[in-house]
C-alpha positions, -999 to 999 in steps of 0.1 A, spaced: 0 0 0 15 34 -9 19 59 22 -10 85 22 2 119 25 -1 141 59 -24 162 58 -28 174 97 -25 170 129 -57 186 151 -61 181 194 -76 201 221 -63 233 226 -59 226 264 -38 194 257 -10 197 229 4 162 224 42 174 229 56 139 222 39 137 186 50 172 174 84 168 196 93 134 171 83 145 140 102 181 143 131 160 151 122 135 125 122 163 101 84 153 92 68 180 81 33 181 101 9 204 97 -11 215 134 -47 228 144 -63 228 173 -100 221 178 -125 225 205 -146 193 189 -114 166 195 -114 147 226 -77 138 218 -48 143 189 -61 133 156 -39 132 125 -56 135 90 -43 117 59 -49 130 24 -67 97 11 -93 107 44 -83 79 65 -75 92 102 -53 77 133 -67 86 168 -45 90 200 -15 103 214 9 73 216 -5 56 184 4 86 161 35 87 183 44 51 171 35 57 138 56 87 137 83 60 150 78 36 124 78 65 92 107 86 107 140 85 85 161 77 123 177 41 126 160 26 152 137 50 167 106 28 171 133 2 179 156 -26 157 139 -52 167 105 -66 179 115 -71 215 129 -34 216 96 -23 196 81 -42 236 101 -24 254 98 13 240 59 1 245 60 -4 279 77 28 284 49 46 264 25 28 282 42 44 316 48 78 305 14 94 315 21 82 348 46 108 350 13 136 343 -5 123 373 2 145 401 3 122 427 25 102 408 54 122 396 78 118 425 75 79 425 79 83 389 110 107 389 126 79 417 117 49 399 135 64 365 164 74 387 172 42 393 161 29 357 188 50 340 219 48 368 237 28 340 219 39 307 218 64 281 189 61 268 152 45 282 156 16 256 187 -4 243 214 21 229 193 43 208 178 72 209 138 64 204 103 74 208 105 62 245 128 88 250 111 111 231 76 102 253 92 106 285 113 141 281 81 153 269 61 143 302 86 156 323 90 189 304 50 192 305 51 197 339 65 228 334 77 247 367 76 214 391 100 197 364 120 228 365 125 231 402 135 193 404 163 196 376 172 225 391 180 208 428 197 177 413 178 156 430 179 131 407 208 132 396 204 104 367 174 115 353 186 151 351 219 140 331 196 116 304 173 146 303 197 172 297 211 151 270 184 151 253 176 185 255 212 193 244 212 172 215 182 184 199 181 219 212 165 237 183 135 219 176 129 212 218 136 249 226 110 256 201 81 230 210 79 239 251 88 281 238 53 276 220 32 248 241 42 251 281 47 273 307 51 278 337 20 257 349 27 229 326 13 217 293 -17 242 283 -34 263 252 -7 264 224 12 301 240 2 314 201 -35 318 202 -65 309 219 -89 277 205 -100 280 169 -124 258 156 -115 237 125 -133 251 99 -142 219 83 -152 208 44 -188 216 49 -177 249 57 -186 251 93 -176 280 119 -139 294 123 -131 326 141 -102 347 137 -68 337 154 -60 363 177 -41 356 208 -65 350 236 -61 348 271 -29 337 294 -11 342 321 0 378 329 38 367 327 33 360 287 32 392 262 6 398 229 18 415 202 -7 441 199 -35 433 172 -19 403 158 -35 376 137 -26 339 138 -8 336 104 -6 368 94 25 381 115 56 398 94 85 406 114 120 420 108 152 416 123 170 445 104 212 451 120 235 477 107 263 456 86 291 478 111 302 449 132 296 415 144 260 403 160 269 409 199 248 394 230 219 425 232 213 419 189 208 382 197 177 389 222 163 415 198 165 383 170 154 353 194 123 379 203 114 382 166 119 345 164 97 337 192 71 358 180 69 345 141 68 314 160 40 322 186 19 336 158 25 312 126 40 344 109 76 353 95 106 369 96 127 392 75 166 394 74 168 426 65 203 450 65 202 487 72 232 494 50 225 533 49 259 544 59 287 534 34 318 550 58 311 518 86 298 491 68 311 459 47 305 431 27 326 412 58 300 423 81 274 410 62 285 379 57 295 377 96 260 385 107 246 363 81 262 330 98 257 345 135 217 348 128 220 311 113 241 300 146 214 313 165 189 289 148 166 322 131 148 309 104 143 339 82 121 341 52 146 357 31 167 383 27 168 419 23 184 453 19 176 485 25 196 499 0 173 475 -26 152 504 -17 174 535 -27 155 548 -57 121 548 -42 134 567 -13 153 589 -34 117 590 -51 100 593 -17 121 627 -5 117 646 -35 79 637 -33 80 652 0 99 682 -8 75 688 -36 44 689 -13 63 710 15 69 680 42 107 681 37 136 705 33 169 711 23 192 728 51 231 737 51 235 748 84 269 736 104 259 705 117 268 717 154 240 747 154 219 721 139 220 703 173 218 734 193 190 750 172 171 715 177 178 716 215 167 751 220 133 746 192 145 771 169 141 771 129 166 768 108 168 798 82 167 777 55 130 763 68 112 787 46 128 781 14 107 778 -18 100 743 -32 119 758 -59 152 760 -37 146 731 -16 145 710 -54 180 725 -70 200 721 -35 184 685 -36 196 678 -72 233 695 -63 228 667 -31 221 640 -58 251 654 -79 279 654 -47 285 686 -57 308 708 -36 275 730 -25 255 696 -21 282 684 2 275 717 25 237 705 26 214 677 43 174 671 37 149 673 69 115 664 72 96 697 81 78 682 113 77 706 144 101 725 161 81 735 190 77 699 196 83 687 231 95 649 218 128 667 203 123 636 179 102 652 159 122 685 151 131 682 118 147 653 119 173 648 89 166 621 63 194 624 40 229 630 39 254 631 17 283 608 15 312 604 -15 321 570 -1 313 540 -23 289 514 -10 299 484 -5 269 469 -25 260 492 -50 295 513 -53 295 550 -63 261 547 -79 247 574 -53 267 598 -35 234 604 -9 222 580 17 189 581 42 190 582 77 178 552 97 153 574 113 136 580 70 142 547 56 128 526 84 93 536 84 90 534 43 109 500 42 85 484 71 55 493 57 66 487 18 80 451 31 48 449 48 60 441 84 29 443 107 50 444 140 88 463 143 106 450 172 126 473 190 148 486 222 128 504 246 162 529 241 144 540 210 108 548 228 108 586 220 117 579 186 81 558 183 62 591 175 86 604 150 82 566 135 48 566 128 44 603 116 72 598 91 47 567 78 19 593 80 39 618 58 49 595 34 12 579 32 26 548 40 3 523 59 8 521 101 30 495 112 31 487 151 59 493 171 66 468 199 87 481 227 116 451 246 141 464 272 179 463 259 202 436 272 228 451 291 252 428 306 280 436 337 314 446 330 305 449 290 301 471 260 278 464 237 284 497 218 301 486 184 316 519 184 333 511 219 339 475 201 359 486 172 379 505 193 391 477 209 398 457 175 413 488 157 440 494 188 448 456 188 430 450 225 418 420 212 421 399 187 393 405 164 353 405 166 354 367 175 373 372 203 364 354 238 363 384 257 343 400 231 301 403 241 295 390 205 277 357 192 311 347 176 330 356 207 309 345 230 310 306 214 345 309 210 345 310 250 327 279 254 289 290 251 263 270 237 235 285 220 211 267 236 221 281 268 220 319 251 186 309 234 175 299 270 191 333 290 167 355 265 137 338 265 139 332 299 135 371 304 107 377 277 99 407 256 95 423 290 100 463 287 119 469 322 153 476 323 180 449 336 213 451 345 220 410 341 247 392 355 274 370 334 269 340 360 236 332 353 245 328 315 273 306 325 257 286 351 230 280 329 260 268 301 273 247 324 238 221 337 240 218 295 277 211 290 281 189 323 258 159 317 278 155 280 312 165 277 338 143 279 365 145 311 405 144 307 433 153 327 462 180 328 489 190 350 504 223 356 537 225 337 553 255 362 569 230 395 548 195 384 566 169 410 573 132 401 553 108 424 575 72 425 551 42 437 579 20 450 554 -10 441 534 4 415 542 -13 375 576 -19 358 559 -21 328 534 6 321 499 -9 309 471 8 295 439 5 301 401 20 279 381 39 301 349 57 297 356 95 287 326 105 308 317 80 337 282 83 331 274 97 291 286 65 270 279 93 238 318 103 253 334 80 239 360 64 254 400 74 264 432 50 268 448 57 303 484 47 309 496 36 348 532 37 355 546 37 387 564 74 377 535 98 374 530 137 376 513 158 399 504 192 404 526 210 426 496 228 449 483 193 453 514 186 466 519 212 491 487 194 504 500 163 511 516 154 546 539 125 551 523 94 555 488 104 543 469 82 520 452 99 487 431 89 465 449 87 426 416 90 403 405 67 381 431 46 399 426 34 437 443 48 466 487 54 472 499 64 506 530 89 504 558 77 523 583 102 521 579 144 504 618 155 494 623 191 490 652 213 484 677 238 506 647 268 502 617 241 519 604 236 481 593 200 471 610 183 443 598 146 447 573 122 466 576 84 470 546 62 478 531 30 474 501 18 460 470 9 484 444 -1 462 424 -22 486 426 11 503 390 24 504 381 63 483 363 74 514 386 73 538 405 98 516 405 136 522 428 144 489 416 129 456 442 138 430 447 144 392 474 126 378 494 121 342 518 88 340 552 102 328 554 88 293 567 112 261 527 104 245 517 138 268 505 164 252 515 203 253 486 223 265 481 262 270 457 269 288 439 307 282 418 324 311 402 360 304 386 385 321 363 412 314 374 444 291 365 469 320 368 469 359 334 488 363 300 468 366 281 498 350 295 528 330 278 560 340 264 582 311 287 605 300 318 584 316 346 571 293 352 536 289 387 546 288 391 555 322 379 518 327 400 499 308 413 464 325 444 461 324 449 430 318 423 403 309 442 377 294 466 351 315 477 315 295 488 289 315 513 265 297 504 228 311 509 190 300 475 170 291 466 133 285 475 112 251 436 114 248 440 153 237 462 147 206 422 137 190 405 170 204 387 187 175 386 226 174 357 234 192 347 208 211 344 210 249 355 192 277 362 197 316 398 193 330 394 172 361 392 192 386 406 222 363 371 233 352 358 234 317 374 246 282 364 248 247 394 232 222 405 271 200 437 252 185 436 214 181 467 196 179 489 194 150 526 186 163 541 183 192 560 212 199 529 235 192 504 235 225 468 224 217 451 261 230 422 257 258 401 283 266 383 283 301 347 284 304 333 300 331 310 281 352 284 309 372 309 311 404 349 318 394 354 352 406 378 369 384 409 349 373 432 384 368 424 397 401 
């Protein structure tokens, strides 16, 4: 029988069926949704007219049709067994329940990876979804760590398939739980006998979620429009996510769209750079645009304007400009004829030494309290070539006069943007007015301003043009780029931002929280290895331990089998650290990890009371907790690997910069300190990128990945929510 085509998936508003859409987005199934007050429970609609009712028998067909090896099992008994699981995962729903549930799975998974055999499958899938469904209660458990083992599998999960998860409980659950899609309030199926439907306006929630104002389900058009002057940094990502969330929240769209109106800061490099952050963030953008695609309309626009007495030309010094709008006095040139106001435009066009002199304003009010709206300027000229279109025009609009005609011509129906722009709004919309363009609504977010950081790109290329760091992608750097090359994963940035809304108050947020939530991802999944501080390292000799060193394949992470495995020599001459050392008393047993337990018989040092050698022996009947000292180690062979190891600090020593204070008064110093070290054979197979956690070190991001050994594989720290300042 040939596979009928999907044609959709319906259920209760009240009860979204988060396993079904979780497995097919991560199947890659494209699956049409509706909700409808008539079902009793999730439908899903074929195109021949045949129908399959219930949650967990879509789910399992889902299983069986999904292009994944093995996700409704590879074999009959493991098709059982991810059964029985599906079977048990509404248990984890009923209130009562959840805690026996959350203890019995505890124990299920103290040894596993996954719910059934090795693979990832629908049981999986079933499960993560009840527990996520719970919302806040979930929450609150994974964030105490009281079960340990079921936090680590369900982490896993969520870190391996971020996007599509991040997405699913963004849109279906909050902080109660599982409830009304967050998009929109019940609509009725309008059905083929052409029964009742009613508009898809958002309807009622909790007072913690935000409406766009007036928007239609399906109809939404957003834009997330950066200047191409620098790399995305930390406070552009929210404003994307935001526009993100709400194309999602409301079926709708988003634009790409670059506001290349100044030709003296902008480049083809930054385009291209902001291009691949926006995709690293996971925006799915509609297509992309330019606001330059629009120069001849606007060009059109202003001299329309002019022509009907909205807009003039001006050559005062740009200085009494700014006083004369301060004060609300008009400029002389504010009663020129249309005839004047036209031949300085066309010397404007030209580049002509006169049109140099000159700028066009829109003739608003002067008087205006909102200094916004006195006579803003909407063109300027500039002689420097583009870096799309070249020397084609030698004038270029203002941000403040393209905005509002490219909005409404790409017909956006919501702009997103910084509360920093609020008294700007009314200038917005009476531009639109002016032009007879159509209203677009302005939606108002607070900016994301983080301790210790710039986020002006101004401020930015400073830094990068006096060779304070090494480029936009630099760790210290707030930016997407720089931010990942420090160890971030997105899904922990995707998480910070939602996390605080569209709300429109003003924050001052805290680095840690970032971090801390970086590290519950990276912790249940990244693979652990060893290193010892080159500076002082002191041979160990265990007077019984191995002639011969052996070898023997451990798991990379104790309790992630996705790690991978490592091959760990044992010698009896291995290297320590030296401050472990200094913590070591004569006669004291320790505990050697991933080893079993040595007691130090003798600690040499030299004429100043420095160490230079211990001698132990081995104790490995000796039991781990009796020990107080539980120590890194490296087996002294020539397979070790050269490691440095880079910490960083922030750019500034000052939490907050005052307006009107120079961030060059609060300059840092110094905010980068590499450590040279020596790291397990293991390391030699590190790929750049990838992270891992230094026993007892902390956690670091691979920059350079080995090539030979006299040049160091490069680690970079990761903070983890609670180092205090490595420079200080």
């Amino acid at each position: 029988m040939k596979e009928a085509g999907l044609k959709l998936l319906s259920f209760p508003p009240d009860s979204p069926p988060l396993s079904i859409i979780s497995a097919a987005k991560i199947a890659g199934i494209d699956l049409p949704i509706q909700t409808s007050s008539s079902a009793s429970s999730p439908a899903l609609s074929f195109s021949n007219g045949l129908k399959l009712h219930g949650n967990y028998v879509i789910l399992r067909y889902i299983g069986r049709l999904a292009p994944i090896p093995n996700f409704y099992g590879d074999n009959a008994f493991h098709a059982a067994q991810i059964d029985e699981w599906l079977e048990y995962a509404p248990t984890i729903s009923c209130g009562s329940e959840f805690e026996n549930a959350c203890g019995y799975m505890e124990v299920y998974l103290e040894k596993r990876t996954f719910f059934v055999s090795h693979y990832f499958s629908i049981a999986d899938i079933a499960i993560w979804s009840g527990l996520a469904g719970t919302g806040q209660r979930w929450e609150s458990i994974r964030k105490s760590n009281k079960y340990p083992n079921l936090v680590r599998w369900y982490n896993s999960i969520s870190a391996e398939y971020s996007n599509p998860l991040m997405e699913i409980t963004a849109l279906y659950v909050g902080k109660k739980g599982l409830g009304k899609p967050v998009a929109a309030k019940s609509k009725e199926v309008k059905n083929v006998t052409g029964d009742s439907s009613d508009k898809a306006k958002a309807g009622s929630r909790s007072s913690s979620e935000i409406d766009l104002p007036d928007a239609e389900m399906g109809k939404v058009r957003l834009r997330f429009a950066p200047e191409p002057s620098g790399f995305l940094h930390i406070g552009h990502a929210k404003a994307a996510l935001l526009n993100q969330y709400f194309a999602q929240r409301y079926h709708g769209e988003v634009i790409l769209r670059f506001d290349d109106t100044n030709p003296t800061k902008e480049s083809n490099e930054f385009v291209e750079n902001l291009i691949k952050d926006v995709e690293t963030l996971g925006i799915k953008y509609q297509k992309i645009t330019y606001t330059s695609d629009y120069f001849s309309k606007l060009m059109a626009l202003a001299e329309k304007l002019i022509k009907e007495g909205k807009a003039y030309v001006d050559d005062t010094p740009r200085e009494q400009m700014q006083k004369e709008r301060m004060d609300g006095i008009e400029s002389k040139c504010w009663s020129n004829s249309i005839e004047e106001n036209l031949k300085l435009w066309k010397e404007m066009i030209a580049g002509s030494e006169r049109g140099l002199q000159c700028c066009l304003r829109g003739k608003l009010d002067m008087q205006d309290p909102n200094k916004s709206l006195r006579d803003p300027v909407y063109y300027r000229c500039n002689p420097i070539p583009h870096h799309r279109i070249g020397s084609k025009y030698k004038i270029y609009p203002t941000y403040d006069f393209a905005c509002p005609f490219v909005d409404a011509e790409e017909g956006i129906t919501h702009a997103l943007r910084s509360s920093e722009y609020h008294d700007r709004n009314a200038q917005y919309h009476r531009i639109q007015e002016d032009m007879g363009m159509r209203k677009v609504h302005i939606y108002e977010f607070s900016r994301l301003n983080m301790v210790y950081t710039l986020l002006s790109k101004r401020k930015l290329l400073w830094f990068v043009q006096n060779g304070k760091v090494d480029g936009w992608d630099d760790p210290r750097f707030p930016t997407v780029q720089g931010i990942v090359r420090r160890g971030l994963k997105i899904e922990a940035l995707i998480q910070f931002i939602l996390e605080q809304g569209a709300s429109k108050n003003l924050n001052l947020m805290e680095w840690d929280k970032l971090w801390t939530l970086n590290k519950k991802i990276i912790d249940p999944v990244c693979p652990r290895h060893t290193a010892v501080i080159e500076e002082r390292r002191l041979l160990l000799t265990l007077t019984n331990g191995p002639d011969k060193p052996f070898v023997r394949i451990i798991p990379r992470h104790k309790k992630y089998d996705g790690a991978g495995e490592k091959a760990t020599t044992y010698t009896k001459r291995i290297l320590l650290d030296y401050a472990d050392a200094e913590c070591i008393s004569v006669d004291e047993e320790v505990t050697l990890m991933d080893w079993g337990n040595a007691i130090v018989k003798e600690i040499i040092k030299d004429q100043d009371g420095n160490i230079t050698q211990l001698v132990g022996v081995l104790h490995l009947e000796g039991s781990v907790k009796t020990t107080k000292l539980k120590l890194t180690w490296l087996a002294e062979t020539n397979e070790l690997v050269n490691l440095s190891l880079v910490e960083f600090d922030y750019l500034i020593t000052k939490k907050k910069l005052e307006e009107g204070e120079d961030f060059l008064d609060a300059l840092n110093p110094c905010t980068k300190k590499e450590i040279a070290a020596i790291g397990d054979s293991n390391m030699r197979n590190l790929k750049q990128g990838e992270i891992l956690q230094l026993e007892r070190k902390g956690y670091y991001r691979c920059d350079v990945p080995f090539t030979r050994p006299s040049k160091p594989v490069v680690l970079f720290a990761i903070p983890d929510g609670r180092q205090q300042s490595v420079m200080k």
